[in-house]
C-alpha positions in Angstrom: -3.3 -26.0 16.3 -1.9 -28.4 14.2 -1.3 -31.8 15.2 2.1 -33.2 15.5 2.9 -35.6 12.8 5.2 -38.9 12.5 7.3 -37.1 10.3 9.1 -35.3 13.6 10.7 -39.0 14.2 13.0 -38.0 11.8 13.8 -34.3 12.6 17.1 -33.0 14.6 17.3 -29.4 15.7 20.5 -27.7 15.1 21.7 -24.8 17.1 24.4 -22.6 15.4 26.0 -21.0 18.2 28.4 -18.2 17.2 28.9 -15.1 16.8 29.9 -12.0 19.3 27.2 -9.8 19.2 29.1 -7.0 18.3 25.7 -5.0 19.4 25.9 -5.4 22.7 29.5 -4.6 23.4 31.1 -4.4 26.0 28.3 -7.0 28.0 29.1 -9.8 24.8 32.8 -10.6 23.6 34.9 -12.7 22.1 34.8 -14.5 24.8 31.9 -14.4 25.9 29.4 -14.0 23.7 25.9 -13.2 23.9 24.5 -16.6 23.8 26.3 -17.8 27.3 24.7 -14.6 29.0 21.3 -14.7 31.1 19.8 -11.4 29.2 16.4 -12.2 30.1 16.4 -12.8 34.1 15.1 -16.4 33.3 18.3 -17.4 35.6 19.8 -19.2 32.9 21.7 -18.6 29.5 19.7 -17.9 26.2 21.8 -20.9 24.9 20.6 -22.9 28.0 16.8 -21.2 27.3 17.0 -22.5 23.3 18.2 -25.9 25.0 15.2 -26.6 26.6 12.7 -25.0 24.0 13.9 -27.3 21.7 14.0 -30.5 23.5 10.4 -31.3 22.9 11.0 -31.1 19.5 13.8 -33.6 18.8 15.0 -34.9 22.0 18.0 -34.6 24.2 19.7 -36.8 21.7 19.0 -35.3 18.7 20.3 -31.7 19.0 23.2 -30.9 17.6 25.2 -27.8 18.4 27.6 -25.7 16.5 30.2 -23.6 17.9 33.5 -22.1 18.2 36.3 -24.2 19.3 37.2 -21.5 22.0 33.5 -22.1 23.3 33.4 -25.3 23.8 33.8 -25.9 27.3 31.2 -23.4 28.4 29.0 -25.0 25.5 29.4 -28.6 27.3 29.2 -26.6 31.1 25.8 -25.7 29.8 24.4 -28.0 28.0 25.9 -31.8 29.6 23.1 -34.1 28.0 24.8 -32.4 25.0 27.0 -35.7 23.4 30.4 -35.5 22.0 29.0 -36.7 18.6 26.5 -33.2 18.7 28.9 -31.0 19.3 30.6 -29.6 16.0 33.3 -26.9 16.6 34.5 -24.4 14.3 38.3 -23.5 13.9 36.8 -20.0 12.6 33.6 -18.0 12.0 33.1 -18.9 8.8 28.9 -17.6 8.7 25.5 -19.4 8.9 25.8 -21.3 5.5 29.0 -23.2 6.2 27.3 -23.4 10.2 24.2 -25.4 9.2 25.3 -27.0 5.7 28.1 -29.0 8.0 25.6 -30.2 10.4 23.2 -31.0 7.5 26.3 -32.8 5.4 27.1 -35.0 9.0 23.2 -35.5 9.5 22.5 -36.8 6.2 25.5 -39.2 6.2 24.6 -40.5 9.3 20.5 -40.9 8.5 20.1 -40.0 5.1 16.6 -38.5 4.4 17.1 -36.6 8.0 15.0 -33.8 8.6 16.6 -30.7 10.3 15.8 -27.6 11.9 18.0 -24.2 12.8 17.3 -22.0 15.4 20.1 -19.8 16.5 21.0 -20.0 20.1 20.5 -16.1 21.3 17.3 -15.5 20.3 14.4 -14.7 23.0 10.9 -16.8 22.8 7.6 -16.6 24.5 4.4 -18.9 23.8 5.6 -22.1 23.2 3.3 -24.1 22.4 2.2 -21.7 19.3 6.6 -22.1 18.8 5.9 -25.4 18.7 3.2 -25.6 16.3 4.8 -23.5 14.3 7.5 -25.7 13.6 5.3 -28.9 13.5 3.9 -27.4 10.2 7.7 -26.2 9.2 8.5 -30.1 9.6 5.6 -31.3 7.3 6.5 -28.7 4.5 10.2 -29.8 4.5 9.2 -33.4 4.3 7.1 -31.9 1.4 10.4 -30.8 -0.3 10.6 -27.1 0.5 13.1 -25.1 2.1 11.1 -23.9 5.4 11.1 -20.5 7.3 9.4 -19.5 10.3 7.7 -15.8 9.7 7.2 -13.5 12.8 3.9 -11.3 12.4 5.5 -7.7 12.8 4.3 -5.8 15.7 5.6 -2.7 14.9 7.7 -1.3 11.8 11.0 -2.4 13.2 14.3 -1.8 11.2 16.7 -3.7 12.9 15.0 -7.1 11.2 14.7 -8.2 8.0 11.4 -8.9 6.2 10.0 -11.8 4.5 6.9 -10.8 1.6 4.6 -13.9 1.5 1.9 -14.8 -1.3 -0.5 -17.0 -1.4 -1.4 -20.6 0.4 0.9 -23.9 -0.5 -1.6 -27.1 -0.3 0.9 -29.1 2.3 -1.1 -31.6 4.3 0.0 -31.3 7.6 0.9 -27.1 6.8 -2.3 -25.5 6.4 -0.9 -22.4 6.9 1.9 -22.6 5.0 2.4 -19.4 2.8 4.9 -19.4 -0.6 7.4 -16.9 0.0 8.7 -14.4 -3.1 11.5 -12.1 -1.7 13.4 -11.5 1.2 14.1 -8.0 2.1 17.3 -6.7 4.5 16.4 -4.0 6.9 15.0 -1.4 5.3 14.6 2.0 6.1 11.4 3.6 8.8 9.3 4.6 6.1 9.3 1.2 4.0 8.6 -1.0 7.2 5.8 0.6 7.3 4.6 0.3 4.5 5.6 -3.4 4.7 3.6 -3.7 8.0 0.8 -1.6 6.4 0.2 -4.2 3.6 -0.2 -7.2 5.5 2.2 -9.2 3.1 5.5 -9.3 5.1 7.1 -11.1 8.1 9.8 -10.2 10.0 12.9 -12.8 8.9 13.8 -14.9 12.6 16.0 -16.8 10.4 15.1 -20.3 11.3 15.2 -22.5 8.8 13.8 -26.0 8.7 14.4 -28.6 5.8 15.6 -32.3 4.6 19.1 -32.0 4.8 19.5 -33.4 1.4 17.5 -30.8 0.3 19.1 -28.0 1.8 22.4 -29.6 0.6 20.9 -29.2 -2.9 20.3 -25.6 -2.7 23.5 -24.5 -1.8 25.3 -26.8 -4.3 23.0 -24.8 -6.9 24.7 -20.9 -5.6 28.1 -21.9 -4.0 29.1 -25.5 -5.5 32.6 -25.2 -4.3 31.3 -24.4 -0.6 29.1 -27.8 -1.0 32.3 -29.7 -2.0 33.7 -28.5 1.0 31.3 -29.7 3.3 30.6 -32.7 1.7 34.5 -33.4 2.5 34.3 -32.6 5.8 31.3 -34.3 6.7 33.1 -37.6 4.8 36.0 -37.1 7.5 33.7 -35.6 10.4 33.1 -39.0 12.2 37.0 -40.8 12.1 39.0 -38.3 14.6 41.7 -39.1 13.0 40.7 -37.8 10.0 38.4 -34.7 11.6 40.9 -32.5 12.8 43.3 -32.4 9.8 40.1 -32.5 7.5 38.9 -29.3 9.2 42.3 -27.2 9.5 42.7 -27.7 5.6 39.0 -27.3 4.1 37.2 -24.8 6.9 39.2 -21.8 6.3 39.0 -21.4 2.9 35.1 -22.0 3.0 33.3 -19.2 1.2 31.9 -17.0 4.0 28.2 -16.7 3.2 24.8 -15.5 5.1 22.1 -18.6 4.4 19.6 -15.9 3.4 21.6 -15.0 0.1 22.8 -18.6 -0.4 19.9 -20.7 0.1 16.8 -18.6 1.0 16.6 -15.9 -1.8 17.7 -18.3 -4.6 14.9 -21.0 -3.2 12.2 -18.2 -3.2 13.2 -17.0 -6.9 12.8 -20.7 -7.9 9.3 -21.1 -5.4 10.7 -23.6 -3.4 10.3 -21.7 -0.6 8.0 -21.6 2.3 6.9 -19.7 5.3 4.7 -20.7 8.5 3.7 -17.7 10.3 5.0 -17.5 14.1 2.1 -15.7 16.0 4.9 -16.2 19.4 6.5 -13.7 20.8 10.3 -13.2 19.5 13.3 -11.3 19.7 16.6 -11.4 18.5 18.0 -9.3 20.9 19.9 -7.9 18.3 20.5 -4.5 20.5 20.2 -2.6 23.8 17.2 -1.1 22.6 15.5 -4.2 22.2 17.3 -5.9 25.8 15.7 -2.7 27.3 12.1 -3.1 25.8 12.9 -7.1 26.9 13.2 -6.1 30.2 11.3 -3.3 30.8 7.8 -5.4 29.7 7.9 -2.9 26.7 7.3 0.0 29.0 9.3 3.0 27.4 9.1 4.9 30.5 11.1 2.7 32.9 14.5 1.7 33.4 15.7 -1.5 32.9 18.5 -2.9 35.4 20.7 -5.9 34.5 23.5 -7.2 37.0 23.7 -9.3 40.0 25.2 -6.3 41.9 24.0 -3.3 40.1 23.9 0.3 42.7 21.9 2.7 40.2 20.2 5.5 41.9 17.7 6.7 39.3 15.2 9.5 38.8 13.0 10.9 36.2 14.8 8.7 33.6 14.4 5.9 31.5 16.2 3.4 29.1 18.6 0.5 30.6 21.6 -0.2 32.9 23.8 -3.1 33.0 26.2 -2.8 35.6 29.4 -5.4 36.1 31.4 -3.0 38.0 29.7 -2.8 41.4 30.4 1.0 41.3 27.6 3.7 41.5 25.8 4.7 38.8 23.3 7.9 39.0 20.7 8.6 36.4 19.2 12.2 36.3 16.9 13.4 34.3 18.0 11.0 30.8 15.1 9.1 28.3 16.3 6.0 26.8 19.6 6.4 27.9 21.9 3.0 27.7 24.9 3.0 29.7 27.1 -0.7 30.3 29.5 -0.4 32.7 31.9 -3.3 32.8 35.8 -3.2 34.4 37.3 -2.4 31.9 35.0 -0.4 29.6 32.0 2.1 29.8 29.6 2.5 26.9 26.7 5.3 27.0 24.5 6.1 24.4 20.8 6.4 23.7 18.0 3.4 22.2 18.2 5.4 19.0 22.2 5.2 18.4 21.7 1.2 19.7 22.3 0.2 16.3 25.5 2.1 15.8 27.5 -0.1 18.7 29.0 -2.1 16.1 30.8 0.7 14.6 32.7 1.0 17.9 33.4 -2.3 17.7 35.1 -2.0 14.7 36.9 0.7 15.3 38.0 -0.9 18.4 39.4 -3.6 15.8 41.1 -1.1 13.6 43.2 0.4 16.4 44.1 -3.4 18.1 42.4 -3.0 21.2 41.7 -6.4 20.9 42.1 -6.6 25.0 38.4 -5.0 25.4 36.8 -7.1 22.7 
């Protein structure tokens, strides 16, 4: 396990937290989004749970959180070692680029030669001391000058992830199993997965990213130069509030809206300036009911998983998951990996194969206005 250097001193863990979820509708909205729920039964919020994974990392001090303005009181209700000089709140999803490059831009500003590290704040960890290592080796080759990934060793040929192909070994001191990375791939279909997981070259893409700041700045200056000036704007403005607010209703709308896989990662990989530590820790993104069920279920296909404080499901011969917000009674007969989410004012039921498809009813939802359910 590898030892944790002095270069951690200067690291600060940012957690972007935004985003719906628009997979697990109707449990996550607007509102309330999947990062303020308890989808684990750990008794506390996945944004809490990323809280305190962190905290041995960086300090209580030295997190900084990114949200939506409309989320900022339950933000603070969760997190109240969190300072007012952490929190960074967003007028509008504007995606993970313009998310982390602001909190990089403020970071340098304030300690210039900062070391950062992203971990969003609804994803679902076990093992954390290997997390921890993991990232101790991420630190050493950012200090190195690379842009920094953490790689998840597949266990299966997912396709709700995307995949990271790795090469050969970097000679980092500090990172001795730090890999090069050459190409990023975006969910890809059953049959290449496998073949991905077959060859032993790929990683499943957690997208957590760790990094100087400066250098991070750099590489999205190369891709989106006019989304750099932006936040190099804001971040000049960031710490006056008199300056903040007008500085952010002016520049963050008009902020190109960009994933930091296509801005930063694949451009830092085509020029080999990327890296990857392999995670051997359990994750999970949560990115569906098919994977809350396998969550909760201990990865036991044929049991039912039962979320909600007041759930009545009568169940027999049937598998899949239940969340239940409606205190009415739900019976199960005789269905596999069913999903059914029954909340006051909408009912979703489908199966762990469709999982993925939620978000179309989502948008269709957002076509016809209901915006009231969403």
């Amino acid at each position: 396990m590898a030892r944790t250097p002095k270069t951690l001193d200067r690291f600060y863990s940012v957690i972007p937290a935004g985003g719906i979820g628009s997979r697990l509708w109707p449990l996550s909205r607007a509102d309330a989004p999947k990062f303020l729920h308890d989808l684990t039964g750990s008794g506390q919020t996945l944004l809490r749970d990323t809280w305190d994974r962190l905290v041995p990392l960086s300090g209580e001090q030295r997190i900084m959180v990114v949200t939506g303005r409309a989320h900022r009181a339950a933000v603070e209700a969760q997190l109240p070692a969190l300072t007012d000089e952490n929190i960074v709140l967003e007028s509008e999803p504007r995606d993970s680029t313009a998310a982390i490059g602001l909190a990089a831009a403020i970071l340098e500003r304030r300690e210039p030669g900062v070391i950062i590290g992203s971990f969003a704040a609804d994803h679902v960890i076990k093992n954390h001391a290997l997390f921890l290592s993991a990232v101790t080796e991420a630190v050493a080759a950012a200090d190195a000058g690379y842009i920094t990934t953490i790689g998840i060793s597949p266990t299966e040929p997912a396709i709700g992830f995307g995949y990271i192909r790795s090469a050969g070994p970097l000679d980092i001191g500090g990172a001795p199993s730090a890999l090069t990375v050459t190409e990023f791939v975006e969910k890809p279909d059953l049959e290449t997965a496998e073949r991905y997981v077959a060859s032993g070259n790929y990683l499943w893409n957690a997208s957590m990213f760790i990094t100087r700041a400066d250098r991070l700045l750099e590489e999205i200056g190369r891709s989106q130069p006019e989304l750099l000036a932006g936040l190099l704007e804001l971040a000049e403005a960031w710490d006056d509030p008199a300056t903040r607010g007008p500085a952010v209703d002016r520049i963050w709308p008009n902020l190109t809206k960009i994933a930091i896989d296509y801005a930063v990662a694949e451009p830092a990989a085509a020029a080999g300036k990327l890296a990857v530590i392999p995670g051997y820790f359990d994750w999970d993104d949560v990115g569906d009911f098919a994977s809350l069920a396998k969550l909760n279920s201990g990865g036991r296909k044929s049991d039912l998983a039962i979320l909600g404080e007041n759930a009545r499901v009568l169940s027999d011969a049937s598998s899949g998951i239940v969340v239940s917000q409606s205190g009415r009674v739900i019976s199960l007969i005789g269905v596999k990996d069913i999903v059914v989410v029954d909340t006051p004012d909408a009912l979703l039921v489908t199966t762990s194969e469709n999982a993925q498809r939620v978000k179309a009813v989502v948008d269709a939802l957002k076509l016809t206005g209901s915006s009231d359910v969403l």
